[in-house]
N, C-alpha and C positions, 0 to 999 in steps of 0.2 A: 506860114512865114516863108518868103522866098528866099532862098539862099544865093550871097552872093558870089561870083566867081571866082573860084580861088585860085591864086597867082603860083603857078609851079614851082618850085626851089631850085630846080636845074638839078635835082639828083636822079629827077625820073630819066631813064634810058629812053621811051618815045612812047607812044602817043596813047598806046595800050595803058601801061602804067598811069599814066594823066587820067583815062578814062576809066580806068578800075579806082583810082583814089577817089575822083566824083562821085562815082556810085556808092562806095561805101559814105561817102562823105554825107552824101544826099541820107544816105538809111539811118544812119547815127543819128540825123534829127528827126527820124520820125518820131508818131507817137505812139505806136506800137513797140510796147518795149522789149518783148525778144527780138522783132531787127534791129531794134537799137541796138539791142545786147551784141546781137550775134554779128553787127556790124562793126562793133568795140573789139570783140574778138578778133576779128580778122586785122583791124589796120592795128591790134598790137603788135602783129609781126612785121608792119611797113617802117617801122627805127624810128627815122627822125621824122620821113612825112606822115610819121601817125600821130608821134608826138606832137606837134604841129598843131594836127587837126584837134586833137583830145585838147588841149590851150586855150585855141580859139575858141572852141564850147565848152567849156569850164567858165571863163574867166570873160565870155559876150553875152550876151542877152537871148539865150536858148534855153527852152523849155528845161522844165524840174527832168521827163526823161530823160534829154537829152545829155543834163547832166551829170546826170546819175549812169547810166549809159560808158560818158566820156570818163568818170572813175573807177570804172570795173575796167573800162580798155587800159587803165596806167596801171591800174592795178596786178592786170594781166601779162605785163611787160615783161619779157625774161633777160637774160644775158647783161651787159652794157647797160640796156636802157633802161635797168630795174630803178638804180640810182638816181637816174635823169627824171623819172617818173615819181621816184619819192620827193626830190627837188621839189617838184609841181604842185603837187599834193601839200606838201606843207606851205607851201606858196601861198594855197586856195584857204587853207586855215586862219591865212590873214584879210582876205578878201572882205570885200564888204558886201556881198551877196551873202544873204543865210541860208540860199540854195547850195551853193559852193561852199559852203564851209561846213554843212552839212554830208554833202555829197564826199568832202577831202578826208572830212573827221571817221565816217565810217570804212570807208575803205582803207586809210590810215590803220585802224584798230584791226580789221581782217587781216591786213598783211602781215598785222603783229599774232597773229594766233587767238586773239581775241574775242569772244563773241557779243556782239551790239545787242543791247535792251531791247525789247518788243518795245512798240508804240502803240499800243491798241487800247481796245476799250479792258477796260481794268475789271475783275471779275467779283461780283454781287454778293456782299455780303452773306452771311449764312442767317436764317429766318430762325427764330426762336419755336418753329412749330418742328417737334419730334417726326425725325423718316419714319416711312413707312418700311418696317423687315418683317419677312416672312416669319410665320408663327408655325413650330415643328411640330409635325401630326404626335396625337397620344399612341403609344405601341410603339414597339419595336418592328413591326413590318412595315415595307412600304407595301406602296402599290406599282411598283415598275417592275413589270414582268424581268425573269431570268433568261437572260443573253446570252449566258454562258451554257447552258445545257436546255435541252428541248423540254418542251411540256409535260412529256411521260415521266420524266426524271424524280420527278415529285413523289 
């Protein structure tokens, strides 16, 4: 999916800034989801133009990573924009995507201390056929030689 140009805020100082937010802009939707991740990480320290971006991919038409991605980056938010970022989130609780409300509802829950349910495949009944346990040799000796003192000792 090509991503389209995104329109500066006027908060960026010049042209560097402009072209470090593209970049990370661009990684966030990859589909590899550690740059996605580790591109969520970085523009949580960009304020507003992160928030911004994490928004636009939450709440447009961008892949399950990408959104899931965009709610670790709010999640990740510190200072000021922790608030602004929970804002968002419960925002996306309303959304009519089940990606995003998915994506808002768990990172919601982590930022509370929370731990989210597995999703997985659920684990296989227990079979009515008795384990197999080892059966303890007759006597009181084993057979594992002594470790503790040499062979003479005997």
């Amino acid at each position: 999916m090509k991503l389209e140009k995104r329109v500066p805020s006027g908060r960026e100082k010049d042209e560097a800034a402009i072209e470090l937010l593209a970049k990370l802009r661009e990684k966030l939707h990859s589909e590899n989801v550690s740059t996605a991740r580790l591109a969520a990480f970085n523009l949580s320290w960009k304020q507003e133009d992160g928030l911004d971006i994490f928004k636009e991919t939450l709440f447009g038409n961008f892949s399950r990573t990408a959104k899931k991605a965009a709610a670790y980056g709010l999640r990740s938010m510190k200072g000021r924009m922790k608030k602004l970022a929970v804002e968002v989130l419960n925002a996306g609780l309303k959304h009519s995507d089940r990606t995003t409300r998915a994506a808002c509802e768990k990172a919601l829950l982590l930022m509370a201390g929370g731990t989210p349910k597995k999703s997985g495949p659920s684990r296989r009944p227990r079979s009515n056929r008795p384990r197999i346990r080892s059966i303890p040799r007759r006597g009181g000796r084993s057979n594992r030689p002594n470790w503790k003192g040499s062979a003479s000792n005997r």
